[in-house]
N, C-alpha and C positions, 0 to 999 in steps of 0.2 A: 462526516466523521470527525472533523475537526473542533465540531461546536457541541459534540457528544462526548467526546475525550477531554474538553476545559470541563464539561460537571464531574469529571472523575476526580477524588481525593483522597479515596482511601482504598485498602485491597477488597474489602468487599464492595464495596461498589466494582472495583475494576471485574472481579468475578460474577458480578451480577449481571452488566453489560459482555461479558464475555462473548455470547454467542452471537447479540448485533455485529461487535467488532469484528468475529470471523466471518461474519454475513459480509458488511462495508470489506474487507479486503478483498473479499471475492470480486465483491461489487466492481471495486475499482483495478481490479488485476484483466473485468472484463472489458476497462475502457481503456485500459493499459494497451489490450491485445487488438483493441479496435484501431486507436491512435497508431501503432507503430504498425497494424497492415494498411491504413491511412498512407504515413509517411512512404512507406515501401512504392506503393502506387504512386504516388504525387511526387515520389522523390524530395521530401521532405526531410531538412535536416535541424533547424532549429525552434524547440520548444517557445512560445509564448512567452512574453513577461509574465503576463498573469499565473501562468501557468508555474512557472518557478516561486512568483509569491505563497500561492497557495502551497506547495510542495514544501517551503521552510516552514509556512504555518504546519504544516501537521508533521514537520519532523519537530517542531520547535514543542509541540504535546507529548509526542513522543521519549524527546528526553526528560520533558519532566517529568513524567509518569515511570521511568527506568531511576530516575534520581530519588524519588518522593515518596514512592511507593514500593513495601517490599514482597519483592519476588517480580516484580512489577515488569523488569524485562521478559524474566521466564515467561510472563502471562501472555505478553501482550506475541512475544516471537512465537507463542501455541497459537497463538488469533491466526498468525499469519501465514504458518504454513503449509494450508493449504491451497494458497493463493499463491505463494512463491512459487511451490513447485510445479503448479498448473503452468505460470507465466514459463519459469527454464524449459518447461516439456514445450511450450510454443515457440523460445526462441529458438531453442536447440531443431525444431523440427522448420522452423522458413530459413533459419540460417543453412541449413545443409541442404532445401532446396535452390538458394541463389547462386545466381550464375555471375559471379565478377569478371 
C-alpha cells in the first residue's frame, strides 16, 4: 500500500486508485485481525521494530496525501471505512468474550 500511495499526486489519481485503496485496507484490517488473535493466543504484547517502521512509512503517505491533496482526507478516510468498522466489530466482539 505504501509504494502505491508515494505514486499518488494528484486528486484524480487519488480517485482513480480509490477502490485498490479500499481493497489494501481491508486487506490489511484482515492481518490486523490475524495479528491480534495471534497475540491473544501467544499472549503477546509488543509489536516488532519492523513492524512500527513500516506502520510510520504508511502513516508518513498518509499525511501527505491529507496535506497535498484536496479533499484528500475525505478520500482516503471513504477508503477506510470499511475496514475500520469491520476491525471495532472484531475488537468489540473478543473483547467481551475475554476472561480477565
Amino acid at each position: 500500500m505504501i509504494s502505491d500511495l508515494k505514486e499518488i499526486h494528484t486528486r484524480s489519481e487519488l480517485l482513480k486508485a480509490k477502490p485498490a485503496i479500499k481493497k489494501k485496507f481491508n486487506d490489511l484490517v484482515d492481518v490486523i485481525i490475524a495479528a491480534h488473535d495471534y497475540q491473544k493466543k501467544h499472549h503477546e504484547q509488543n509489536p516488532s521494530k519492523a513492524n512500527q517502521i513500516v506502520s510510520d512509512q504508511l502513516r508518513t503517505e498518509l499525511i501527505r496525501i491529507y496535506s497535498t491533496i484536496d479533499e484528500g482526507r475525505e478520500i482516503i478516510e471513504n477508503c477506510q471505512e470499511e475496514a475500520l468498522n469491520r476491525l471495532d466489530a472484531h475488537l468489540k466482539r473478543t473483547n467481551k468474550n475475554s476472561v480477565y
